[in-house]
C-alpha positions as CSV (number, residue, x, y, z in Angstrom):
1,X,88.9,84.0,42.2
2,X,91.8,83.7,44.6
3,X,89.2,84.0,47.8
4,X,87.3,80.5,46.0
5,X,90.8,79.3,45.9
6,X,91.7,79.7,49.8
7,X,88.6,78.5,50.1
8,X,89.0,74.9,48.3
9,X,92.5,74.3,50.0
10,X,91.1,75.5,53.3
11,X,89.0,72.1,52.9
12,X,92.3,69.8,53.3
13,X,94.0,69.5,55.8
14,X,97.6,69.9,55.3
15,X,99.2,66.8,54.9
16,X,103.5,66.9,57.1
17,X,106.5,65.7,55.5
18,X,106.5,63.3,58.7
19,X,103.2,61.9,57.2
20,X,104.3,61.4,53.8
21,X,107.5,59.8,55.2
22,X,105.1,57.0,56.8
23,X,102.9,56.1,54.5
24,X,106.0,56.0,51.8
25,X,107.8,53.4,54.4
26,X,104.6,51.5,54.7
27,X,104.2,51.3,51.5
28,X,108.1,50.1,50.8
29,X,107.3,47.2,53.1
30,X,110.8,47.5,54.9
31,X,112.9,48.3,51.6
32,X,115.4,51.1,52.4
33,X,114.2,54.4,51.3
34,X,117.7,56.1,50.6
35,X,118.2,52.7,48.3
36,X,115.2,52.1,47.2
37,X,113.8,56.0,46.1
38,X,116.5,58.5,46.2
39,X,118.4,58.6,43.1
40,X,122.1,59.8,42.9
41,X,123.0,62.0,39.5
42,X,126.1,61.2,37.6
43,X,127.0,64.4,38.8
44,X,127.3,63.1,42.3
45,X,124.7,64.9,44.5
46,X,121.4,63.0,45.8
47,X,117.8,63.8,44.8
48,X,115.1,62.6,46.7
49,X,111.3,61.2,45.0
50,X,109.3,64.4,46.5
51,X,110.2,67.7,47.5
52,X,108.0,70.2,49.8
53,X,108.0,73.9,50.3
54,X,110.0,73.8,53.5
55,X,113.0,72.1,50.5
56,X,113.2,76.2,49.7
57,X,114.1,77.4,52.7
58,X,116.7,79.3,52.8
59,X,117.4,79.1,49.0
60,X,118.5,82.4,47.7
61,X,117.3,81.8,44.0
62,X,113.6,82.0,45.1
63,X,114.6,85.9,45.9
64,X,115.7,86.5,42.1
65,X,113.4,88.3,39.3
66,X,113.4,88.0,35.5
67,X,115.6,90.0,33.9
68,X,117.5,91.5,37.3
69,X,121.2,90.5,38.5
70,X,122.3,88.1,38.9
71,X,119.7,86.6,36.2
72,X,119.3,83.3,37.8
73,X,115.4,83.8,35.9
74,X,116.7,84.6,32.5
75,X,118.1,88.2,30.7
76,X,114.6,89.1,29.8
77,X,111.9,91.0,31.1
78,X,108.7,90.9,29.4
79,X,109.3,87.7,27.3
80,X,111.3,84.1,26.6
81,X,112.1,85.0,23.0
82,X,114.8,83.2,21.8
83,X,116.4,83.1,18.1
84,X,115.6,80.2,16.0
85,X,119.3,79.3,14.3
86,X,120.4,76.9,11.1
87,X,123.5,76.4,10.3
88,X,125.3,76.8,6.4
89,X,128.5,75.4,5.9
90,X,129.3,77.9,2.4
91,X,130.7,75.6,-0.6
92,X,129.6,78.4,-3.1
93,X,128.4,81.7,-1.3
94,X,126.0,82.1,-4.5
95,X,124.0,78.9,-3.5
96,X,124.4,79.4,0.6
97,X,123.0,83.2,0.1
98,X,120.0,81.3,-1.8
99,X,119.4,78.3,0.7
100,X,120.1,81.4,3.8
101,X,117.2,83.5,2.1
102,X,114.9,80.6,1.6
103,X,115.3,79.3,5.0
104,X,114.6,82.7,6.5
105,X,111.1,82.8,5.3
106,X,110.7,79.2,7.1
107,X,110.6,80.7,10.5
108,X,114.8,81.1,10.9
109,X,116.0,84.2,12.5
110,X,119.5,83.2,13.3
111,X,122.2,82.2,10.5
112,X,125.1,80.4,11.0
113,X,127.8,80.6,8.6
114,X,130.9,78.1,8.1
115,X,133.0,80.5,6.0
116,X,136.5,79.1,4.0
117,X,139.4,81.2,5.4
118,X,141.4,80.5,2.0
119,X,138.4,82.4,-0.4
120,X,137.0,85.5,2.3
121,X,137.5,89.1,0.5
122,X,134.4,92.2,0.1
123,X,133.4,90.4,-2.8
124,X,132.8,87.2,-1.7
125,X,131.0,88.4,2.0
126,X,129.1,90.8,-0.4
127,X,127.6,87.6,-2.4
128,X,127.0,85.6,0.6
129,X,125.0,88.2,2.2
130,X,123.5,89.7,-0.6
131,X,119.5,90.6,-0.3
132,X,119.7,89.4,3.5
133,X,118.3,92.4,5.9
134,X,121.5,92.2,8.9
135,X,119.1,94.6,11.1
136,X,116.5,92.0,11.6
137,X,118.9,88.6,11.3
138,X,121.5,87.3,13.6
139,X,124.6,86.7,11.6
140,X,127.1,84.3,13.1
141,X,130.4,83.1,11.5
142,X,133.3,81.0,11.8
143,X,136.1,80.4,10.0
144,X,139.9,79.1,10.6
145,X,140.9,80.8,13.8
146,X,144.1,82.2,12.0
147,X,142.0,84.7,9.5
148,X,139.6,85.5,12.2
149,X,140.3,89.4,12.6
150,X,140.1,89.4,9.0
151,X,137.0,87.8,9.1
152,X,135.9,91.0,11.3
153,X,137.7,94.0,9.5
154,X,135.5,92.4,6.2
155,X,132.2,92.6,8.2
156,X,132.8,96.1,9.3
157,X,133.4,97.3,6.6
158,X,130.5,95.6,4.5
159,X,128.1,96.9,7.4
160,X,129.7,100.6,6.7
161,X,129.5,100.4,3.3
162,X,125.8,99.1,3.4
163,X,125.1,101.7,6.0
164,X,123.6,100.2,8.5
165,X,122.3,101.3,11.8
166,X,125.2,99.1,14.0
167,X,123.0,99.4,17.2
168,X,120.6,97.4,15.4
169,X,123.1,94.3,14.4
170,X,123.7,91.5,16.4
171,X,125.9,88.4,15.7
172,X,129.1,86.5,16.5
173,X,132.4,85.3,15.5
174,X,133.5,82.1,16.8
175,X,137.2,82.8,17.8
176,X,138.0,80.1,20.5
177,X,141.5,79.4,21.3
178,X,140.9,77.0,23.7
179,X,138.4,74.8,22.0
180,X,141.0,74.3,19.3
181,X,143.4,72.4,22.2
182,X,139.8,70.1,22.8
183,X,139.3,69.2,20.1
184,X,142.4,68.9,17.2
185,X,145.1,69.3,20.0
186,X,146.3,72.4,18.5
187,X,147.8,75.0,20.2
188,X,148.3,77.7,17.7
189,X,149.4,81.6,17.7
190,X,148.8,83.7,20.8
191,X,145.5,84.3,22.0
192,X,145.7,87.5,23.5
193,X,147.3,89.2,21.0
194,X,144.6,87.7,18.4
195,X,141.6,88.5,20.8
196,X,142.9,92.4,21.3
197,X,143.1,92.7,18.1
198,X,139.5,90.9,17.2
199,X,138.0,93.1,19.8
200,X,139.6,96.2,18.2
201,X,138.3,95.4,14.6
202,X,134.6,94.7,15.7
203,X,134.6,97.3,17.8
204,X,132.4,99.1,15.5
205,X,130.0,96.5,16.2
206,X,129.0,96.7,19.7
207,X,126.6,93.3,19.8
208,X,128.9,91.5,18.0
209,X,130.5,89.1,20.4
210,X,133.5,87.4,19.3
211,X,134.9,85.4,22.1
212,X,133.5,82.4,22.9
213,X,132.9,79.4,25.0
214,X,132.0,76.6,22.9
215,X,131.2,74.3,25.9
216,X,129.2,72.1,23.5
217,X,132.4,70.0,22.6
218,X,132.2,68.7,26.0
219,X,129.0,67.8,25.9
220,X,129.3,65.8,22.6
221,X,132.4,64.4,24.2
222,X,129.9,62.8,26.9
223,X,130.9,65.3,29.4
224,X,128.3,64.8,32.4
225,X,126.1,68.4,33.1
226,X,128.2,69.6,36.3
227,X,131.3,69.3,34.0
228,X,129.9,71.0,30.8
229,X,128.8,73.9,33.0
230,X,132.2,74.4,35.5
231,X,134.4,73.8,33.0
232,X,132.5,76.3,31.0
233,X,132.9,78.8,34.0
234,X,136.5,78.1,34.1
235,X,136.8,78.6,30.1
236,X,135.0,82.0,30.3
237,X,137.0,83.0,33.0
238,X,140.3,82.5,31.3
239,X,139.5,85.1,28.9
240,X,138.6,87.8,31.6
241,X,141.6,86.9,33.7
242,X,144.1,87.0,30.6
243,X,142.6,89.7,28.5
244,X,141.9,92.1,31.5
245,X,145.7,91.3,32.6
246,X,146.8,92.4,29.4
247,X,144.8,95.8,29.9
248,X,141.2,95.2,28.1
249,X,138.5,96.5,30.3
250,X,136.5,94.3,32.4
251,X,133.2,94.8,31.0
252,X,134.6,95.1,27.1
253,X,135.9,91.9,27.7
254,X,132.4,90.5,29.5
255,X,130.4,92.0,26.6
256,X,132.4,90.4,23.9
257,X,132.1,86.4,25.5
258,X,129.7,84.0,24.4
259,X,128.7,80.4,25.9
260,X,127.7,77.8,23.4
261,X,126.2,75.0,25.2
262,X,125.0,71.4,24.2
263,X,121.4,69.9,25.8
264,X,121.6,66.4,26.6
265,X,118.2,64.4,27.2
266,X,118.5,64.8,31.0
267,X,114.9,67.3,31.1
268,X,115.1,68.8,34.5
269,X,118.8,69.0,35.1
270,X,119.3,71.0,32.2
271,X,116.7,73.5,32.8
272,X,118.5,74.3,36.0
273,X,121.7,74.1,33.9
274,X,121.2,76.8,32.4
275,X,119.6,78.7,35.3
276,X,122.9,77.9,37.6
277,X,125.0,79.4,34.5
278,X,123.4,82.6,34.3
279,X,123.7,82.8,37.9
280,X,127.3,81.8,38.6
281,X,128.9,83.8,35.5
282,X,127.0,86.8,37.0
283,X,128.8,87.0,40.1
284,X,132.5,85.9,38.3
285,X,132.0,88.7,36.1
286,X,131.0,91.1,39.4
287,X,134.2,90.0,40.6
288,X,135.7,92.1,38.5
289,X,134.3,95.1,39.4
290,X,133.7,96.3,35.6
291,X,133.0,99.6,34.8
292,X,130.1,100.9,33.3
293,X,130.7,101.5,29.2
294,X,128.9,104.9,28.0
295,X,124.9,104.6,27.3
296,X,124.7,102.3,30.0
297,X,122.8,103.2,33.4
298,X,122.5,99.5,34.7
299,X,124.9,99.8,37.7
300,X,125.1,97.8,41.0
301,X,125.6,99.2,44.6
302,X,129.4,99.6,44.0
303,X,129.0,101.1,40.7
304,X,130.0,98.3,38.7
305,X,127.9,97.6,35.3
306,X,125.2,94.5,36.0
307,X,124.3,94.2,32.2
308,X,128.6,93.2,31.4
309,X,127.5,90.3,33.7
310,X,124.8,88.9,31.7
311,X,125.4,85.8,29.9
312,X,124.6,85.2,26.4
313,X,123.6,81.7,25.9
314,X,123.2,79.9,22.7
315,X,122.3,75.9,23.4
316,X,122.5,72.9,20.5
317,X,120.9,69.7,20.8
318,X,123.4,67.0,21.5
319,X,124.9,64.5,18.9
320,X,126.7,62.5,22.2
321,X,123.2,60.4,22.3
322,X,121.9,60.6,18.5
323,X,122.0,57.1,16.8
324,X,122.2,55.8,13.0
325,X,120.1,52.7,13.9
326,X,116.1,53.7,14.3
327,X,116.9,57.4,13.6
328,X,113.6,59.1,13.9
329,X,113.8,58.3,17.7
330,X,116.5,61.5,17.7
331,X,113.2,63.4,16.9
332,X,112.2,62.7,20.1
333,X,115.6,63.4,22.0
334,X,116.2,66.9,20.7
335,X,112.4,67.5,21.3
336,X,112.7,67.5,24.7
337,X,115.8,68.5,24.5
338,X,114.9,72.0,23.2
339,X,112.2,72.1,25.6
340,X,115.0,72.6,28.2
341,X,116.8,75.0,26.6
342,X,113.4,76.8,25.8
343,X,112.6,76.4,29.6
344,X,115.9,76.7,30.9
345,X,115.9,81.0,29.5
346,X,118.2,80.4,26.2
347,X,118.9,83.0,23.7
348,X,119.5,81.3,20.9
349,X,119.1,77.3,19.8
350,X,120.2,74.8,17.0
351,X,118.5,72.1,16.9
352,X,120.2,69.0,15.2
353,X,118.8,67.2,12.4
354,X,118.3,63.9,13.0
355,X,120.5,62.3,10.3
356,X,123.6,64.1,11.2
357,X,124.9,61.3,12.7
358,X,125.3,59.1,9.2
359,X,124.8,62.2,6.1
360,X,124.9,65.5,5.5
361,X,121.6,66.7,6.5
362,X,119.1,67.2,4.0
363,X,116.3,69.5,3.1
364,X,114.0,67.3,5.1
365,X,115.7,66.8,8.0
366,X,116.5,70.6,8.5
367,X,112.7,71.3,8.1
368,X,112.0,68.7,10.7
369,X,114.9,70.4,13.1
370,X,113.6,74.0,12.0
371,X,109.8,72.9,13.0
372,X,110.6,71.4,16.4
373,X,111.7,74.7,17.7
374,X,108.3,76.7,15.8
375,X,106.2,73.8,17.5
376,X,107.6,75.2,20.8
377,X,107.2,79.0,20.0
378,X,104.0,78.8,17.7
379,X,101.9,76.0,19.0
380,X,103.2,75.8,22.8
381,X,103.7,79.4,23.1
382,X,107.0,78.5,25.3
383,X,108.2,82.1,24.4
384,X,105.9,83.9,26.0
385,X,106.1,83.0,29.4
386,X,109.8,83.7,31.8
387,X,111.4,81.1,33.6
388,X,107.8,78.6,34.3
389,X,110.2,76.6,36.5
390,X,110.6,79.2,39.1
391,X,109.4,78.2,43.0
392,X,109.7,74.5,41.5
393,X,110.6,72.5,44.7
394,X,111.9,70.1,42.5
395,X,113.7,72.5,39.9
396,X,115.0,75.3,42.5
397,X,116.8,72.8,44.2
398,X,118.4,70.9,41.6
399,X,119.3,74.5,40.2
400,X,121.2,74.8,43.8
401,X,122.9,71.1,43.7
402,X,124.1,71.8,39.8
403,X,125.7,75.4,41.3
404,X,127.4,73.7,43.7
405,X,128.6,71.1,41.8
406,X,129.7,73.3,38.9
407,X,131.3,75.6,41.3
408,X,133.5,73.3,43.0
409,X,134.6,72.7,39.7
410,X,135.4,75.8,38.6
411,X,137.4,76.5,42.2
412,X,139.3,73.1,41.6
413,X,140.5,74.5,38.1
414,X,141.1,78.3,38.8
415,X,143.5,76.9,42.0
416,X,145.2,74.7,39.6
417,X,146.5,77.6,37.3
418,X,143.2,78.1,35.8
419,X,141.4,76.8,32.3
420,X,145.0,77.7,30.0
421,X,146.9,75.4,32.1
422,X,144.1,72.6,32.6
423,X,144.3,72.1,29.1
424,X,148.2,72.5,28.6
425,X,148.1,69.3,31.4
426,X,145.4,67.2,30.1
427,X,143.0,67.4,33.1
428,X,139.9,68.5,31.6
429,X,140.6,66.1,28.7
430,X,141.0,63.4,31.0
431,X,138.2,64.0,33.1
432,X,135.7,64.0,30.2
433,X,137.0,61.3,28.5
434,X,136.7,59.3,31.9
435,X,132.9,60.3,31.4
436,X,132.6,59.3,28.4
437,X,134.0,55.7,28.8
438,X,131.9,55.6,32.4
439,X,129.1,56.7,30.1
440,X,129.5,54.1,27.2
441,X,129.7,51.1,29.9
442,X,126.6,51.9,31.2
443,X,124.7,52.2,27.5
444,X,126.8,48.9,27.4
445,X,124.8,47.6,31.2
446,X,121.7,49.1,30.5
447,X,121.9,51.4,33.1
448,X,121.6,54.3,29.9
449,X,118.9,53.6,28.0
450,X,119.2,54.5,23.8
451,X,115.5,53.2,22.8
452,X,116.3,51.4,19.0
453,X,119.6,50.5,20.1
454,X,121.0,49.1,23.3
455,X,116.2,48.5,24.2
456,X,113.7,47.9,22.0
457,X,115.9,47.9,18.7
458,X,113.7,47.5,15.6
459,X,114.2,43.9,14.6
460,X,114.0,44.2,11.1
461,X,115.5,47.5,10.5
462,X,119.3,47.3,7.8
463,X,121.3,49.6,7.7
464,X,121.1,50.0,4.1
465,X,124.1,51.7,3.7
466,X,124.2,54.1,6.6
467,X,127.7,54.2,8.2
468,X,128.9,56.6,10.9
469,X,130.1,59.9,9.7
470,X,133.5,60.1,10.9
471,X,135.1,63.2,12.8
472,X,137.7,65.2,10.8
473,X,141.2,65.2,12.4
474,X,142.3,69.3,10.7
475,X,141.0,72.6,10.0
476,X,141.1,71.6,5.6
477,X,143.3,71.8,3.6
478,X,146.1,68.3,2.4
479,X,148.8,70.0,3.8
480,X,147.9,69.9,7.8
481,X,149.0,67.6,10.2
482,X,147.0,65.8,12.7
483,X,149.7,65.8,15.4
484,X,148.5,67.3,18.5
485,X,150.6,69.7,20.9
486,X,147.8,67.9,23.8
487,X,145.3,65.6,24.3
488,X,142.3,66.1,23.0
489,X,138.5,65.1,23.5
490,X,136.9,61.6,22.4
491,X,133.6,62.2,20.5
492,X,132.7,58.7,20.0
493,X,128.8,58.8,20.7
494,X,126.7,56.6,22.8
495,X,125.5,54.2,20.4
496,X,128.9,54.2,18.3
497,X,129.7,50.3,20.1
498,X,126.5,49.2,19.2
499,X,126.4,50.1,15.7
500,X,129.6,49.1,15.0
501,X,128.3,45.3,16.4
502,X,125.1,45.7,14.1
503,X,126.6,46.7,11.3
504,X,129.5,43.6,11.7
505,X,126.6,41.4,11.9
506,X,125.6,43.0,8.5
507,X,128.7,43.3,6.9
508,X,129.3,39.4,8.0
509,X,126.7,38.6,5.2
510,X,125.2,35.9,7.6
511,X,122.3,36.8,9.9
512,X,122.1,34.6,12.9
513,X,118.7,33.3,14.1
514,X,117.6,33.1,17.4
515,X,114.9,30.6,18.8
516,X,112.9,31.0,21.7
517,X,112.3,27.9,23.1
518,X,109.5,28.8,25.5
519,X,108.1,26.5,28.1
520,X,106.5,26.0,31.3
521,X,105.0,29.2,33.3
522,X,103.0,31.5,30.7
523,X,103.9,34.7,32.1
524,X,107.5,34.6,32.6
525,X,107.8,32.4,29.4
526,X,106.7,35.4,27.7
527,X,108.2,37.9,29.4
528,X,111.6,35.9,29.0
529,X,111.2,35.3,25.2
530,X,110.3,39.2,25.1
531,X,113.5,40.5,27.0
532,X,115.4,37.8,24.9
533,X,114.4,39.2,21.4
534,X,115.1,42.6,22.2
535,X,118.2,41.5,23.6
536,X,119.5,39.6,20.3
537,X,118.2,41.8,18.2
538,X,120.5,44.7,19.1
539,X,123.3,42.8,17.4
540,X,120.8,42.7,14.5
541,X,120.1,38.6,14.8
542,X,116.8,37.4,13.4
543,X,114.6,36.8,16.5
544,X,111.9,34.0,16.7
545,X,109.7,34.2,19.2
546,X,106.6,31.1,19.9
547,X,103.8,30.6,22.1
548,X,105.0,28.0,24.1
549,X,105.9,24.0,23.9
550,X,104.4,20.8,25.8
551,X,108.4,19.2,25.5
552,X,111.7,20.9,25.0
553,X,111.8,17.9,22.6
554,X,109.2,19.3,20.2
555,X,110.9,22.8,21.4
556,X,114.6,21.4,20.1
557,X,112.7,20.0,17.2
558,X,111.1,22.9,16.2
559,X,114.4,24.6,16.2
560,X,116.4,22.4,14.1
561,X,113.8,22.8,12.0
562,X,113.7,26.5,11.8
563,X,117.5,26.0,10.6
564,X,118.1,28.0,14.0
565,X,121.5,29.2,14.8
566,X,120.6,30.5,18.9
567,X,118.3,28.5,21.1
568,X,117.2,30.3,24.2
569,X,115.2,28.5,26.8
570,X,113.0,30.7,28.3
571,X,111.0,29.3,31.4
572,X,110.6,30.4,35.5
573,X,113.7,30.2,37.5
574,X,112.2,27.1,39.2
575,X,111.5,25.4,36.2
576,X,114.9,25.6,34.5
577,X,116.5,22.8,36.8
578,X,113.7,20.8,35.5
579,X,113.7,22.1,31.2
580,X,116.9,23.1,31.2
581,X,119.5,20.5,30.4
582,X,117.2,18.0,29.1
583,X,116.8,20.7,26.2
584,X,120.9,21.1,26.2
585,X,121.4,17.5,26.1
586,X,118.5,17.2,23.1
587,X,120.1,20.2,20.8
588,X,123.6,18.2,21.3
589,X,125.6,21.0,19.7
590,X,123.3,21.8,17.0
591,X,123.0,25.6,17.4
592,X,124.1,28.1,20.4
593,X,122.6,27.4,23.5
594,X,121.3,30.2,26.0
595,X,119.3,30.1,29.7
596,X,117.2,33.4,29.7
597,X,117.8,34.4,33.2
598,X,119.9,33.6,36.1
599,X,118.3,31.1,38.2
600,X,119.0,29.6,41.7
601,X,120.8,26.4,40.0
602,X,122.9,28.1,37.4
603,X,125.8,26.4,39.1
604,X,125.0,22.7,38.3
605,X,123.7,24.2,34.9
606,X,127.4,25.0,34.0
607,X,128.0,21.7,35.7
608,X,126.0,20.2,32.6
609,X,128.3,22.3,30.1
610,X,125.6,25.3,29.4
611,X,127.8,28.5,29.4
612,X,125.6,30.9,28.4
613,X,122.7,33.1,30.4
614,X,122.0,36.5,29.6
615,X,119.8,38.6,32.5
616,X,119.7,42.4,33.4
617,X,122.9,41.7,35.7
618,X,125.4,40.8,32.5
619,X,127.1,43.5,30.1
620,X,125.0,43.4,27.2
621,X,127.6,44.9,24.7
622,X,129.9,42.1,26.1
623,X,128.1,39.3,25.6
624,X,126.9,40.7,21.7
625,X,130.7,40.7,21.0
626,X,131.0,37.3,22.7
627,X,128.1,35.7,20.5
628,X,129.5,37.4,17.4
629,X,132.6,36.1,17.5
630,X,131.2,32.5,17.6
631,X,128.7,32.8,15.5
632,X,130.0,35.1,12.5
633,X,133.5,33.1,12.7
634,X,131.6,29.8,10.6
């Protein structure tokens, strides 16, 4: 078989980059290339429209095998297996031991349990986890970060007094003094003693890994994938600086850390994401030269332990981008985005439900969220094969920009105190928050597209209801405070500015009505009246759309008629100085007048008094808000 194969190829001749790069500029016609094909990430680094062999020259990640420092291609040998997790925040531990045992017969293997600090003892962990097999489940908790160590001494000794065999448990507590500071702007008790002493209780419990990384805040926060990862990196390394200052060895400390990441819709920049990660965390936690632990054999050339340097990765579909308005289109955002974590060598995933973002999830919705991930495992069979994206031209190299990127990030904080004092300063706050208001302007421009709400809403679609579920400031309970020791992140998603528009519109208990007034040149009176509707309708305005006029009389007419509140003239740019004001003049006032486009003589059309024109150069959010405010007003 491979002989027929050198055999086909040998049939072409090979075709040089130099050739490609003429027939590309022949075909641009004298358009630049850099401006007009090579597209430059939000996380700063250029990536061209092809890529060759000769792009992996001299890359070092082509050299890397599965499952082999510094596992660039994934932890794993033989297989992409990764746990299938739901999440259970416990009201009654009664009725989340019988949703956790149901839900493990629907293809879960990894539980998640929100846990009330104020109600843990034996008894209650012993109901919760009643009748559910620990050796063949990954158990995850979390719970205030104050009754953490608690939290551990309970599980150890529930394990003991169930007899398990410990080698064969795996799980996590999420202790994580730092992401407290993110996200409530606490900064509470001291977080080497607490870790210590968390690493001393579950010590019985070698897989159990208690320290973690939850990276995922700054990826809901809008945080842009260079950031997410460095800062990560940085965050990681704060524990095996501090912890292995204060005398805890190198590759306890390693063993005991894991990464939660978020997924954003970006497809091929998180695959590498996660492929960078592995990589870089590999060699930070080399640097530390840790020493192999009993049982283990995996040791590098200077006798330090390789398998304290692998990274545990769990990944969770992002609820930066999800959107109340047309929510089944989050179906298709954590679809793909679970494909890159699948791809991308994860070890464990939650995927969101798609209603998060305006109820508490329901049993449909977690079935839905619970099947995308089997879909990928059962019917795709993306478990079976290791790190597909290997020798990718495309892929290796944007696994070497993101690196580079994250890296230089992760250098940046370490020389400026490290992670601890980042926080204690603001920086990392700031810098995502930037992101995140860089990244609502350009949902607000277009230049980020949320299909069903800033394109191609669904014009008919009402709330009914729906509002946005709102962030909680505290960690429970009536007596905390929300006032915050630093600054914290801003979760406000993508969408949140259009929503809040549609649902003023809504709330307003008028629903404007738009006209298109289309005359003149078939094709780009339809394409006009088309970008028009979509345009109005994101604030939720009834949209009209019409097959054309012989007059912008009978047009005028027709909207008067129609009882219209809008009135957009849509027509060629060359056609406008004839249709234009003539229609202005005719509607005299009537109802909001708007040029669909931004034609050669807008000038004299403001001349005439028309103000309005909305084209892919104006701020749609903007203009929405501008519109409301005169229409909703009468």
């Amino acid at each position: 078989m491979a002989d027929k194969k050198e055999k086909l190829f040998s049939d072409f001749s090979p075709v040089s980059t130099e050739q490609w790069m003429e027939k590309v500029t022949a075909d641009l016609k004298g358009a630049d290339f850099e401006k007009k094909l090579v597209w430059k990430t939000n996380e700063g680094f250029k990536v061209k429209p092809f890529y060759r062999m000769e792009d992996l020259e001299g890359l070092k990640t082509t050299d890397a095998l599965p499952g082999e420092f510094p596992y660039l291609r994934g932890t794993k040998k033989d297989n992409n297996e990764w746990l299938v997790r739901q999440e259970i925040r416990v009201e009654c531990p009664k009725d989340a031991n019988a949703k956790a045992l149901d839900i493990l017969n629907k293809g879960v293997d990894s539980l998640s349990f929100h846990v009330k600090a104020k109600e843990l003892n034996a008894e209650y962990l012993e109901t919760l986890l009643n009748d559910i097999q620990a050796e063949c489940v990954e158990l995850n908790f979390s719970t205030c970060q104050g009754h953490v160590v608690e939290l551990a001494n309970l599980l150890v000794a529930y394990f003991q007094k169930k007899d398990y065999d410990v080698k064969k448990l795996k799980g996590s507590i999420n202790y994580d003094f730092f992401n407290k500071m993110l996200t409530r702007g606490k900064e509470k008790g001291d977080m080497v003693q607490t870790a210590k002493a968390l690493i001393e209780a579950i010590q019985p419990l070698p897989f159990y890994r208690v320290l973690n990384v939850n990276a995922l805040s700054l990826n809901n926060a809008g945080a842009y994938i260079s950031q997410e990862l460095g800062y990560a990196l940085a965050w990681g390394n704060e524990y095996m600086s501090q912890l292995t200052d204060a005398g805890v060895p190198a590759a306890i400390v390693a063993k005991k850390i894991k990464f939660n990441f978020g997924i954003s819709s970006n497809y091929f920049l998180e695959i590498a994401k996660f492929r960078a990660a592995r990589l870089l965390w590999a060699n930070i936690v080399a640097s530390y030269n840790p020493e192999c632990l009993r049982d283990c054999d995996n040791k590098g050339a200077n006798g330090e332990c390789r398998c304290a340097a692998k990274m545990a990765v769990h990944a969770e579909t992002s609820t930066f981008n999800l959107t109340l308005f047309d929510a089944h289109v989050n179906l298709l955002r954590t679809q793909t985005e679970a494909m890159s974590a699948a791809l991308g060598g994860v070890d464990s995933m939650t995927v969101t439900p798609f209603d998060k973002t305006y109820e508490t999830p329901d049993e449909f919705s977690e079935r839905l969220a619970r099947n995308q991930q089997l879909l990928l495992k059962e019917e795709s069979h993306f478990d079976k094969v290791i790190d597909p994206a290997a020798g990718s031209y495309y892929i290796e190299n944007l696994t070497v920009s993101i690196a580079q990127q994250a890296w230089n990030l992760f250098l940046s904080v370490e020389e400026a105190g490290g992670f601890y004092a980042a926080l204690k300063a603001g920086t990392v706050q700031a810098a995502v928050n930037e992101s995140n208001k860089a990244r609502h302007k350009a949902v607000a421009q277009r230049r980020e597209v949320l299909l069903g709400t800033n394109q191609f809403p669904n014009f008919n679609e009402k709330s009914d209801g729906k509002q946005p579920v709102e962030a909680k400031c505290c960690c429970g309970g009536k007596d905390h405070t929300c006032e915050k020791d630093v600054d914290t992140l801003v979760f406000d998603r993508a969408a949140s500015e259009f929503e809040a528009l549609r649902l003023e519109t809504e709330a307003s208990g008028k629903r404007p009505k738009a006209f298109m007034l289309t005359i003149g040149n078939l094709a780009m009176r339809q394409a006009r009246a088309q970008y028009s509707c979509n345009f109005l309708a994101c604030a939720g305005y009834e949209v009209v759309d019409n097959l054309g006029f012989e007059t912008v009389e009978a047009g005028v007419e027709a909207a008067v008629a129609a009882k219209a509140d809008i009135v957009v003239i849509c027509s060629s740019d060359d056609e406008y100085a004839e249709y234009a004001i003539p229609a202005f003049k005719a509607l005299d006032g009537r109802a909001m007048f708007i040029v669909a486009g931004a034609p050669a003589c807008m000038d004299e059309l403001k001349a005439a008094g028309i103000e309005n024109f909305i084209h892919v150069r104006v701020n749609v959010l903007d203009t929405l808000k501008e519109f409301n405010a005169k229409l909703l007003k009468k």
